[in-house]
N, C-alpha and C positions, 0 to 999 in steps of 0.2 A: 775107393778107399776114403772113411771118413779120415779129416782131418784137426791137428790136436790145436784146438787155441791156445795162440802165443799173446797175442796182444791183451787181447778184452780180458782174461782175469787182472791185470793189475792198472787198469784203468790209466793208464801213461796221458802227459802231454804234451811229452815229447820222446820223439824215439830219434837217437842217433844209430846208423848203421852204415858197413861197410864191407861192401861185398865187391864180386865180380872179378877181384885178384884169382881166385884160385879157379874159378871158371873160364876165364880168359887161357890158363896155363893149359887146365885141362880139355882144351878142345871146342869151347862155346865159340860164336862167335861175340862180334859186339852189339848188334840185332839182339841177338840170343840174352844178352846180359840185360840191356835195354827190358825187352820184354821181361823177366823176372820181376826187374825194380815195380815196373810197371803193376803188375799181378801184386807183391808186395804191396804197394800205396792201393792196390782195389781192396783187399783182404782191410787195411789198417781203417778205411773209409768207409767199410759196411760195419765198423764199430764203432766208429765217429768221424765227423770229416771238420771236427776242431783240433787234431790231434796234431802238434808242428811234424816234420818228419825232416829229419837232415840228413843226408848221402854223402859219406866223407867217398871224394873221389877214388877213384885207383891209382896207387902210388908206384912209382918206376924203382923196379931194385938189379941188384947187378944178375943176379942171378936167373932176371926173367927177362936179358936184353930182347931175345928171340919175340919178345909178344910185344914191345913197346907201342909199335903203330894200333897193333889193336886195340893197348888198353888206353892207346889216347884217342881213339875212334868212339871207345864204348865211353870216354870220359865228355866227348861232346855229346853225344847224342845221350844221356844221362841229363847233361847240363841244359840242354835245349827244351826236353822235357818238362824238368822241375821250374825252369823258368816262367814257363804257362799253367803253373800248377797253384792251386791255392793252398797254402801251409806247404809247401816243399820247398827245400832249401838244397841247392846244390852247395860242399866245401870243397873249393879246388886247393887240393897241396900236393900236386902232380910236378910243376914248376919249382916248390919251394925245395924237394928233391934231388935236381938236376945242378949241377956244374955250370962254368961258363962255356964250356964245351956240346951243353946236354946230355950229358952222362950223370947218372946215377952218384949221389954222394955216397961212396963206401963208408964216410965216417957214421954214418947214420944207420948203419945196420950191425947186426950180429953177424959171426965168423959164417953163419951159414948164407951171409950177402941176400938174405929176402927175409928177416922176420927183424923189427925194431929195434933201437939199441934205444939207452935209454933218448940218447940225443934225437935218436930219430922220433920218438915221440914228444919230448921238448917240439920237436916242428907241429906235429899236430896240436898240442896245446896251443902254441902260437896261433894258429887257424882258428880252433874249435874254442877257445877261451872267449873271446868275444862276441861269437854269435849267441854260447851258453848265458852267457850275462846278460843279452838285449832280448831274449825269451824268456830266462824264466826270472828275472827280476827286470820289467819293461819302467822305463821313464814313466813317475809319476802324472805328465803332465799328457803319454801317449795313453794313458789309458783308458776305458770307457768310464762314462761318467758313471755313477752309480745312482739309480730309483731309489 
């Protein structure tokens, strides 16, 4: 089965994504997840390998207590990966989620307890807002010099 480009028509240089929630639920393992991302950044790298790429973690909702250990299995070995990776960036907001107890903040979701409320994305802003600033507007002083 040929496959439809996603990336290379709009020539990105940065791509955020976030996956591995609803495959976790439905039955992948965290291997299984791992490997995706993996194939994903091969696919983004045979179109350029300047492209940043950031993997907003798997975030814990009430709704999906039954997967927690997994999806904090597929959140290390994610993060383990992108660490040794050039332009990948792991964002953990797995933690920012959880209670003092480690449970799940309810306040952060919708009545269906697994899809964002607004506050629960106010959390990933909190995350995602400063790595967006130090990519795509970098300190003057980090930049390459210019010929």
């Amino acid at each position: 089965m040929k496959q439809k480009a996603v990336v290379r028509p709009y020539h990105p240089r940065l791509i955020v994504i976030y996956g591995g929630d609803n495959d976790i639920a439905s039955g992948k393992s965290p291997e299984r997840v791992l490997a995706d991302f993996q194939e994903f950044i091969r696919r983004v790298r045979a179109t350029s390998t300047n492209i940043e790429v950031a993997m907003i973690s798997i975030k814990p909702s009430p709704s999906r207590l039954a997967w927690l250990h997994d999806q904090k299995r597929a959140n290390a070995l994610m993060f383990d990966y992108a660490r040794v990776q050039k332009n990948v960036t792991f964002l953990p907001i797995f933690d920012e989620f959880l209670d003092q107890k480690g449970a799940p903040k309810r306040e952060f979701f919708l009545a269906d307890q697994l899809h964002l409320s607004g506050s629960g994305y106010r959390v990933w802003k909190h995350i995602l807002a400063p790595y967006l600033d130090r990519v795509l507007h970098p300190s003057p002083s980090l930049a390459p010099p210019r010929e």
